[in-house]
C-alpha distance (Angstrom), angle and dihedral (degrees) to the residues before:
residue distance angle dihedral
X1 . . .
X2 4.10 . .
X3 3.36 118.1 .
X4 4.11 97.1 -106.9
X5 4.02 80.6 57.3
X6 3.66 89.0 51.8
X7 3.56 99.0 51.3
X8 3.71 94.3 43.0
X9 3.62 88.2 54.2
X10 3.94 88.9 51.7
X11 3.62 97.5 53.8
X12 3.90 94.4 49.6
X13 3.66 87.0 54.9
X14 3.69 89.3 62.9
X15 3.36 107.8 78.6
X16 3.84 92.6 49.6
X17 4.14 85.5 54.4
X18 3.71 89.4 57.8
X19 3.38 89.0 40.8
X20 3.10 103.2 58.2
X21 3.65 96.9 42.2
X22 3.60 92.5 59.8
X23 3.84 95.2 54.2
X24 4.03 83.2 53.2
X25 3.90 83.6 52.4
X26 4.20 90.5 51.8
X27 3.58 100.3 55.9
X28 3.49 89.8 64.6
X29 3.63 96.9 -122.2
X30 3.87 97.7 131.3
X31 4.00 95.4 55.2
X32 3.67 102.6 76.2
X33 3.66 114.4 97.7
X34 4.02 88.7 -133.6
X35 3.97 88.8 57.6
X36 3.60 93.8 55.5
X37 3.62 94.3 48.9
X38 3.24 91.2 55.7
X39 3.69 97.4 57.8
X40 3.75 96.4 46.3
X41 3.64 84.6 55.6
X42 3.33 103.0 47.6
X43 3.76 91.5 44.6
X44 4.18 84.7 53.2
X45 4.14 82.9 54.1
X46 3.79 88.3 53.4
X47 3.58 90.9 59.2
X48 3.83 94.5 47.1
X49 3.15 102.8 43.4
X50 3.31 98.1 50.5
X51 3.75 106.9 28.6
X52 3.91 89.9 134.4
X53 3.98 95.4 63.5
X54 3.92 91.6 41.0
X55 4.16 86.9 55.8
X56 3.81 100.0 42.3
X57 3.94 83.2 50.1
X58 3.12 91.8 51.8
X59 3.74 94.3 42.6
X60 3.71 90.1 52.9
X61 4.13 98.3 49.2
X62 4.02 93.8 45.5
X63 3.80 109.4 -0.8
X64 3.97 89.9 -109.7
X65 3.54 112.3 -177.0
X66 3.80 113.2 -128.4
X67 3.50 106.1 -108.9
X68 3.78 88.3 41.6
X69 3.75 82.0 56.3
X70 3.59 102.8 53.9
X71 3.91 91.0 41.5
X72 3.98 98.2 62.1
X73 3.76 100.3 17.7
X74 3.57 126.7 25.0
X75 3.87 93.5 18.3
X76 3.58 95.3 37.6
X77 4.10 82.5 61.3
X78 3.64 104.9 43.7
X79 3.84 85.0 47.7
X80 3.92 86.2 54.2
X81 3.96 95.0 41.3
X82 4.07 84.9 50.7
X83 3.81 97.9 52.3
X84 3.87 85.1 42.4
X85 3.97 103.8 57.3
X86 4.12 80.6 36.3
X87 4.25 89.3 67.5
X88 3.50 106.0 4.1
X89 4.30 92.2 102.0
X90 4.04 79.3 53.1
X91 3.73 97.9 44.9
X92 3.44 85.9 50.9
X93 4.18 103.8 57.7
X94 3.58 119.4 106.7
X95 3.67 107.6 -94.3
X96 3.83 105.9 -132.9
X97 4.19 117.2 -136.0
X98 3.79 131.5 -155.0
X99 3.82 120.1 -106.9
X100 3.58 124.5 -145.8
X101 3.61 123.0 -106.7
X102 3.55 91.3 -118.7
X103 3.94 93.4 60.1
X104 3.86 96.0 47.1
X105 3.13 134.5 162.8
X106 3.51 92.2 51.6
X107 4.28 145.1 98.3
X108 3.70 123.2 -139.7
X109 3.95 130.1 -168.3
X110 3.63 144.6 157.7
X111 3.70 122.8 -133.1
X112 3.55 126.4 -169.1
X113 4.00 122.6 -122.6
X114 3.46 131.6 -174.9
X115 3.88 117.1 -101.8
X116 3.77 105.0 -144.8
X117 3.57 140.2 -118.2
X118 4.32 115.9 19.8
X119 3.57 130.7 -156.0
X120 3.70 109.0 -160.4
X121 3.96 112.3 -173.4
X122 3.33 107.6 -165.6
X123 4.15 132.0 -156.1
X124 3.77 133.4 -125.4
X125 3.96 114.1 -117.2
X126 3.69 98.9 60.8
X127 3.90 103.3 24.0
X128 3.31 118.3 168.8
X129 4.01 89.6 32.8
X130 3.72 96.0 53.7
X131 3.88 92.3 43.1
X132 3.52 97.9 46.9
X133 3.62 109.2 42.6
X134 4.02 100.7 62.9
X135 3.92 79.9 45.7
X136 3.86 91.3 61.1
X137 4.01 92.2 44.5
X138 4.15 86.9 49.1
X139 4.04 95.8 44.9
X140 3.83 91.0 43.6
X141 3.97 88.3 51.2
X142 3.97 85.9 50.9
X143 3.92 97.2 -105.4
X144 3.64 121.2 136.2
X145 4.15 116.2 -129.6
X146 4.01 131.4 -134.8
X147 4.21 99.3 -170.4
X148 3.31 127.9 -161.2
X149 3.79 116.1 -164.0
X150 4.02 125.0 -152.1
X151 3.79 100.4 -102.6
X152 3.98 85.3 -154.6
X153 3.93 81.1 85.1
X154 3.51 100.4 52.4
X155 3.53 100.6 170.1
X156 3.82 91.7 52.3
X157 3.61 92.4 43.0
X158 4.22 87.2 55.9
X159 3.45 96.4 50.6
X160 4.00 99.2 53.6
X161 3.77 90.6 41.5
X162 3.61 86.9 56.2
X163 4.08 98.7 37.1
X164 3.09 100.6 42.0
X165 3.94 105.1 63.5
X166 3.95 80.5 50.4
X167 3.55 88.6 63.1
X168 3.53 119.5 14.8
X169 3.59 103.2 33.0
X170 3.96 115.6 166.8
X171 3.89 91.0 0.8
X172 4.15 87.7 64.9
X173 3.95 126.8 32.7
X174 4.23 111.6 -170.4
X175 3.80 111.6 -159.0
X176 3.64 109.6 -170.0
X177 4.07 125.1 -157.7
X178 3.55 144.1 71.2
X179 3.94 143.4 -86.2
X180 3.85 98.7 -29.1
X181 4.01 92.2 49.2
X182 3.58 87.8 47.1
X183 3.70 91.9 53.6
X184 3.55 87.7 46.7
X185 3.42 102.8 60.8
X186 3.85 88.2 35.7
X187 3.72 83.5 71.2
X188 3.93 94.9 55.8
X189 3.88 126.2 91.8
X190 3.29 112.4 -103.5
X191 4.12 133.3 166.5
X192 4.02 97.5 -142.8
X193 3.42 130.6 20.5
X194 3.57 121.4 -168.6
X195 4.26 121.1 -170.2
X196 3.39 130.6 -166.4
X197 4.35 116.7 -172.2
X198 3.62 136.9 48.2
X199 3.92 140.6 -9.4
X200 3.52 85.8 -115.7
X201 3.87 98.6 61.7
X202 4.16 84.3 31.2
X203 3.71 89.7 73.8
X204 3.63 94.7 50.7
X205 3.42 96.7 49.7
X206 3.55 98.0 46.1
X207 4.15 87.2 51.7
X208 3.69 87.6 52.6
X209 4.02 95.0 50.1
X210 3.78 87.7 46.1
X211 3.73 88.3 66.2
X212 3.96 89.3 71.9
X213 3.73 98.1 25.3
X214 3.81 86.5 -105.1
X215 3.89 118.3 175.0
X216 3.84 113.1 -128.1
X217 3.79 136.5 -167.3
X218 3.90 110.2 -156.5
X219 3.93 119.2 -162.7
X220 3.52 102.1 -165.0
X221 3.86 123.4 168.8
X222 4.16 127.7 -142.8
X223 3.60 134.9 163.9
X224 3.93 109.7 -47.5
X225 3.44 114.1 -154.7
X226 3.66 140.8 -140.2
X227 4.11 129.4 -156.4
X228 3.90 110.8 -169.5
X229 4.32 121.8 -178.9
X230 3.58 140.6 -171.2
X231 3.75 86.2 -90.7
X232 3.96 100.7 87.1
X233 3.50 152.5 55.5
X234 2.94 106.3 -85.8
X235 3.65 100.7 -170.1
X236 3.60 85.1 63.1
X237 4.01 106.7 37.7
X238 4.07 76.2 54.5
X239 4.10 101.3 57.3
X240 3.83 82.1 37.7
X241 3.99 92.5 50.2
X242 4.22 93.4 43.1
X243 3.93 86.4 52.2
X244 3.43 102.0 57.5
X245 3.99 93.7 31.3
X246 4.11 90.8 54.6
X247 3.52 114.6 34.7
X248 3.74 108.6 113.2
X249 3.51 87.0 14.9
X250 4.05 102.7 -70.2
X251 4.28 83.0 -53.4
X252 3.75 97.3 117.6
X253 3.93 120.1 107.9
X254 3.80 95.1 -132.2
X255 3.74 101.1 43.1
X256 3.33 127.9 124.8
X257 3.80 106.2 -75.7
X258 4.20 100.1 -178.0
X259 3.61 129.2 -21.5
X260 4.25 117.5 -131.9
X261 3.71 117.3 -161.8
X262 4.12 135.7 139.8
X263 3.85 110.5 -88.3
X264 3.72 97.1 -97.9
X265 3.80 90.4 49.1
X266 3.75 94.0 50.1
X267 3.68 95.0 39.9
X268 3.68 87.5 58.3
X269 3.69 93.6 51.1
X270 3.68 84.8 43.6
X271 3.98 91.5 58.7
X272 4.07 80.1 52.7
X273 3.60 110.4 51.2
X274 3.89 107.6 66.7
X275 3.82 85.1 55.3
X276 4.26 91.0 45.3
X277 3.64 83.4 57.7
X278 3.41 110.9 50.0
X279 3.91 87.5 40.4
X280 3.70 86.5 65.7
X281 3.93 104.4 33.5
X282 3.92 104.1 10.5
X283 3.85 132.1 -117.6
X284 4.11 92.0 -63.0
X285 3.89 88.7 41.3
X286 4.95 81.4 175.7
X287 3.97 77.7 70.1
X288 4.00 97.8 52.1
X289 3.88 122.2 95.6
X290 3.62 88.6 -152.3
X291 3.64 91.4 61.0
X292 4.52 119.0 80.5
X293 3.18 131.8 -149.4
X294 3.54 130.5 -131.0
X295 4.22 117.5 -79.9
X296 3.35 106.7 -116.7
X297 4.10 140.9 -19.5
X298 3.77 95.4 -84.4
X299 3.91 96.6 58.0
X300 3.96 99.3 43.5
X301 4.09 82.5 52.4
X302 4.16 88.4 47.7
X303 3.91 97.0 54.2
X304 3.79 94.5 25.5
X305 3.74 92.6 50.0
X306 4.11 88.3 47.6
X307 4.01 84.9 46.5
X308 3.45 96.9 59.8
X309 4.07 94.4 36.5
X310 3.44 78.7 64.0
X311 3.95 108.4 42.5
X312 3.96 86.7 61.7
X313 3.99 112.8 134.6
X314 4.26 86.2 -122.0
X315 4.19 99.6 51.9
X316 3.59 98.8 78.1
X317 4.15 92.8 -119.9
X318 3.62 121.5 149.3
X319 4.13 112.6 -158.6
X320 3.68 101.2 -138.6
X321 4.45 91.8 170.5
X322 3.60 136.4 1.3
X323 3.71 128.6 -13.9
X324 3.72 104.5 156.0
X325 4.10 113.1 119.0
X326 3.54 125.2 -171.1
X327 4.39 111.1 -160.8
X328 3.82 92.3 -170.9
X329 3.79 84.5 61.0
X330 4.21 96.2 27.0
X331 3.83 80.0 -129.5
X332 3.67 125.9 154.3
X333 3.84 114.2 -179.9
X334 3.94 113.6 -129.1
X335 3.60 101.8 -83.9
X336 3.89 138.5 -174.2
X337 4.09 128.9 -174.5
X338 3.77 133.0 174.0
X339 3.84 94.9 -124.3
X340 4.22 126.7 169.0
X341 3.27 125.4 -120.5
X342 3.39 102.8 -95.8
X343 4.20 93.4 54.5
X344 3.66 123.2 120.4
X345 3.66 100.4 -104.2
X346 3.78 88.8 56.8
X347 3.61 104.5 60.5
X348 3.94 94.0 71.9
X349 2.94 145.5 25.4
X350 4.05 107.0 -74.1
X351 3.92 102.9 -149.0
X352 3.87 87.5 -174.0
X353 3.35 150.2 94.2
X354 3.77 96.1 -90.9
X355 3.98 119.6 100.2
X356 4.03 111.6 -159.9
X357 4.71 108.5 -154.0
X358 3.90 97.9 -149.9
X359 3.82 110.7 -165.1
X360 4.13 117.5 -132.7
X361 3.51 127.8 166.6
X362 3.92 106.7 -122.1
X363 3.15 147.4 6.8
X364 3.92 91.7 -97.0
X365 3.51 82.2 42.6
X366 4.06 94.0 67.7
X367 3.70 86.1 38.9
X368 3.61 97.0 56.0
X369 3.84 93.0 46.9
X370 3.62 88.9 52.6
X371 3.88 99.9 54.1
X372 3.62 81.9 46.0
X373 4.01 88.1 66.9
X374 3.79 135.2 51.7
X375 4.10 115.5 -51.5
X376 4.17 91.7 -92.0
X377 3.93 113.1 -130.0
X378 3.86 90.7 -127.8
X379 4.01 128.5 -5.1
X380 3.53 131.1 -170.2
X381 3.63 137.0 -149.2
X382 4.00 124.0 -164.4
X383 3.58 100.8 -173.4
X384 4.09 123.7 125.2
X385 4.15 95.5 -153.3
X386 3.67 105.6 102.0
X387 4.20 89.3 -154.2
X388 4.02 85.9 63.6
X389 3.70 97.1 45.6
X390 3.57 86.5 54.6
X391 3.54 95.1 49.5
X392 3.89 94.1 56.7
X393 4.13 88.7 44.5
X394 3.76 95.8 52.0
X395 3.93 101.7 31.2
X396 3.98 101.7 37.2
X397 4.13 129.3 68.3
X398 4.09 115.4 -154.8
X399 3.54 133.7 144.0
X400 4.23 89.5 -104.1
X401 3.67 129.9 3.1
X402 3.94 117.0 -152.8
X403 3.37 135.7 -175.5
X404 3.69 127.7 -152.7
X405 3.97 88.3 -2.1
X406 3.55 144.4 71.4
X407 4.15 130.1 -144.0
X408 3.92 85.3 -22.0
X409 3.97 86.6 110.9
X410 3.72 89.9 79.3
X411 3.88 95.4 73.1
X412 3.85 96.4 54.4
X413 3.92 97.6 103.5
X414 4.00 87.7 -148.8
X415 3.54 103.4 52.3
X416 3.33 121.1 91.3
X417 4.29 123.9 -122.3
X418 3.30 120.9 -147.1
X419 3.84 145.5 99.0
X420 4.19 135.9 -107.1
X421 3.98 122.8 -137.1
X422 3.65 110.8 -23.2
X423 3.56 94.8 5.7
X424 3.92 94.5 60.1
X425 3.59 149.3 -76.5
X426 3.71 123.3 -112.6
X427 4.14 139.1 28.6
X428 3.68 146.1 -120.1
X429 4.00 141.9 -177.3
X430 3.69 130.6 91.6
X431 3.78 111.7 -6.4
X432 3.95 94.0 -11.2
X433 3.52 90.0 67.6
X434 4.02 87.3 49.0
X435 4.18 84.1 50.7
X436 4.04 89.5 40.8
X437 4.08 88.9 55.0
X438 3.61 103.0 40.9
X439 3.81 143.3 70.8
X440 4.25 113.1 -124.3
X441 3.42 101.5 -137.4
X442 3.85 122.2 -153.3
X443 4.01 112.9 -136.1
X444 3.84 115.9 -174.5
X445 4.17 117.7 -176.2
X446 3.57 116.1 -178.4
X447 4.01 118.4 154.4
X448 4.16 121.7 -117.4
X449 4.00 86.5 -136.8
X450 3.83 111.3 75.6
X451 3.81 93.3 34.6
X452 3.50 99.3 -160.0
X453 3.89 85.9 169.5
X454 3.64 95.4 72.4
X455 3.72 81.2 80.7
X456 3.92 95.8 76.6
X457 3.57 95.8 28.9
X458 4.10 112.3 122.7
X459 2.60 135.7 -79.4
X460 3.85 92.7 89.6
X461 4.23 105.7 -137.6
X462 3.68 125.6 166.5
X463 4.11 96.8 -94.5
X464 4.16 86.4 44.0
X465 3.68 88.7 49.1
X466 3.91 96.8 46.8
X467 4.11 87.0 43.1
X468 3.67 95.2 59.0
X469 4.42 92.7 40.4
X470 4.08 92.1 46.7
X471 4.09 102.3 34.7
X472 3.74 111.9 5.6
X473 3.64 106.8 45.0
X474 4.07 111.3 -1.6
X475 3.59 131.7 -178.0
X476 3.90 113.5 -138.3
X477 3.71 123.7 -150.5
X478 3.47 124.6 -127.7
X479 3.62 132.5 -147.1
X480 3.70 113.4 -129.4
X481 4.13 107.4 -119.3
């Protein structure tokens, strides 16, 4: 069979995958509390059990050092699955709502109920993370899941296609492939679809799901800022700030994208970075096992080709660390350049190891050219003066704000992920995923026998009149401030 025959035949199995996961969905099999249990546990056995094959996938796709791969993938998700089954029974309870006066006797509640069939597309740079995590929100709000792994990580994309049946057959359907499976299943009916990537593929997405009416969440990316003053250490805003910028290599949709700050602030941080660096990955950082490589040929030509744009004699760029690539290896060293605003690496986002210092003149300053950009998906502000962290909460929108901290957000089980504007719409984690994933349903109870109603029933005298004004539907004064 040639390889246009076999991806034929892979798209016309499609809609018999997602149709056969929504019968599942039908019987009412997934709705009991005990079934979704089971799932999240079995899916937390998965990752146990075969930890090994999850890391040397991982290894493979982005040369992901082990511990680096249990912390934001496999760990990251048996963490989640944990704090899941832990609540989930609670999450889960009909969440009772006052009734007006007027309406008495009666009892009003929503309860949440699972929407139906999922399509989770998931991204590249962290694979099994990014795939499975909406899937544990959607199976613990009693949804079934059709996947569809980034098949720029191959190896990843292998080892959940041949896990997961294992594990989570019915409940979880993988289809593996590219652009025309995509657009396959893009074509399906679904009840939720939930995207992980670009703006780019965003839009398309979202024009598909509007086809059916289907609700989306969208977790997009974007350049995520970071203001530093005079106020800190910088020593340690700098090993904080080379962390989150270059684990997995820079390709993380949270890291730091650029860093603003007033010359004496970012020359200080400046003075700090180099050392950051080779604390975390050592002086030859191409010979660490902590330290990834790009994903593939096209992205270490993206973000090298803007590097060396960039490193011209003519742009006004000042290397401060790094700059050496290697495209045998897709490696680019860990590398940070005072840049202005109008420099290549700053008109997208970067989604590399490279970290651009752009000089402003204030703190308002920073702030003002942020709002003049993109709503980021996270930004973070190292600055001790409590008037200034104000300032950023009250007059800045991102997905997350942090203080002190970069892409650490993402492991508080309460807080909500997701982006604003550009950088998204929607969240997940802990119970938002549950609230993502299901329906809230409004229940209203009110008995036949008194009927209270026959108060505002036509037709419309004097009492009935002054009834519905005063108690049913009143109209409060104001004083004038």
């Amino acid at each position: 069979m040639s390889a246009q025959e076999t991806d034929i035949t892979a798209t016309n199995s499609i809609p018999a995958t997602v149709d056969a996961a929504r019968q599942l969905f039908t019987t009412g099999t997934t709705k009991p509390l005990d079934w979704r249990l089971s799932q999240l546990k079995a899916m937390n056995r998965m990752l146990t059990e075969h930890r090994d094959d999850f890391t040397a996938a991982l290894a493979a796709d982005l040369g992901k050092h082990p511990a680096e791969a249990w912390l934001t993938e496999i760990g990251f998700l048996t963490a989640e699955i944990a704090h899941t089954v832990k609540h989930l029974s609670s999450w889960l309870a009909p969440r009772k709502v006052p009734v007006p006066l007027a309406l008495m006797p009666a009892k009003a509640a929503t309860v949440l109920e699972p929407l139906g069939l999922v399509l989770v597309i998931a991204p590249w740079n962290y694979p099994i993370q990014l795939l499975l995590a909406p899937v544990i929100g959607a199976l613990a709000a009693g949804n079934v899941v059709v996947a569809k792994p980034s098949e720029l990580a191959p190896a990843s994309s292998a080892v959940l296609a041949k896990l997961i049946p294992q594990y989570l057959a019915g409940a979880v359907s993988i289809v593996e492939g590219g652009v025309p499976e995509t657009t396959t299943l893009l074509e399906q009916r679904f009840d939720h679809i939930f995207y992980t990537g670009n703006g780019r593929v965003g839009r398309i997405v979202m024009a598909a799901a509007a086809k059916n009416l289907t609700p989306v969440t969208l977790e997009l990316g974007g350049k995520s800022p970071v203001y530093i003053d005079d106020t800190v250490d910088a020593r340690a805003a700098a090993a904080r700030i080379a962390w989150g910028k270059f684990m997995n290599a820079g390709q993380t949709c949270v890291a730091p994208d650029y860093v603003l700050g007033t010359d004496t602030a970012l020359a200080r941080l400046a003075d700090e970075l180099p050392g950051a660096i080779a604390d975390l990955y050592g002086h030859e950082p191409a010979h660490s096992l902590a330290y990834g490589r790009m994903v593939n040929d096209g992205a270490f030509s993206r973000v090298a080709g803007m590097l060396a744009v960039d490193l011209q004699e003519d742009t006004g760029s000042a290397l401060i660390a790094g700059g050496a690539t290697d495209a045998a290896t897709r490696y680019i060293e860990p590398t940070v350049m005072h840049v202005d605003a109008e420099s290549a690496v700053m008109e997208g986002e970067i989604f590399g190891p490279v970290l651009p210092l752009v000089t402003v003149e204030s703190a308002q300053g920073a702030i003002d050219f942020i709002n003049a950009r993109d709503k980021p998906l996270s930004l973070y502000v190292f600055s001790e003066n409590k008037e200034v962290r104000q300032a950023f909460t009250d007059q800045t929108s991102s997905g997350a704000l942090n203080f002190g901290v970069p892409v650490a957000h993402l492991s508080v089980p309460g807080l909500p992920f997701g982006g604003v504007g550009e950088s998204g719409m929607g969240s997940y984690h802990g119970k938002h995923s549950i609230d993502t994933f299901s329906h809230h349903k409004a229940i209203l109870e009110k008995p036949l026998s008194p009927d209270t109603l026959s108060l505002i029933y036509p037709p419309f005298g004097a009492i009935t009149k002054q009834i519905i004004k005063r108690f049913v539907a009143p109209a409060k004064k104001f004083r004038k401030d």
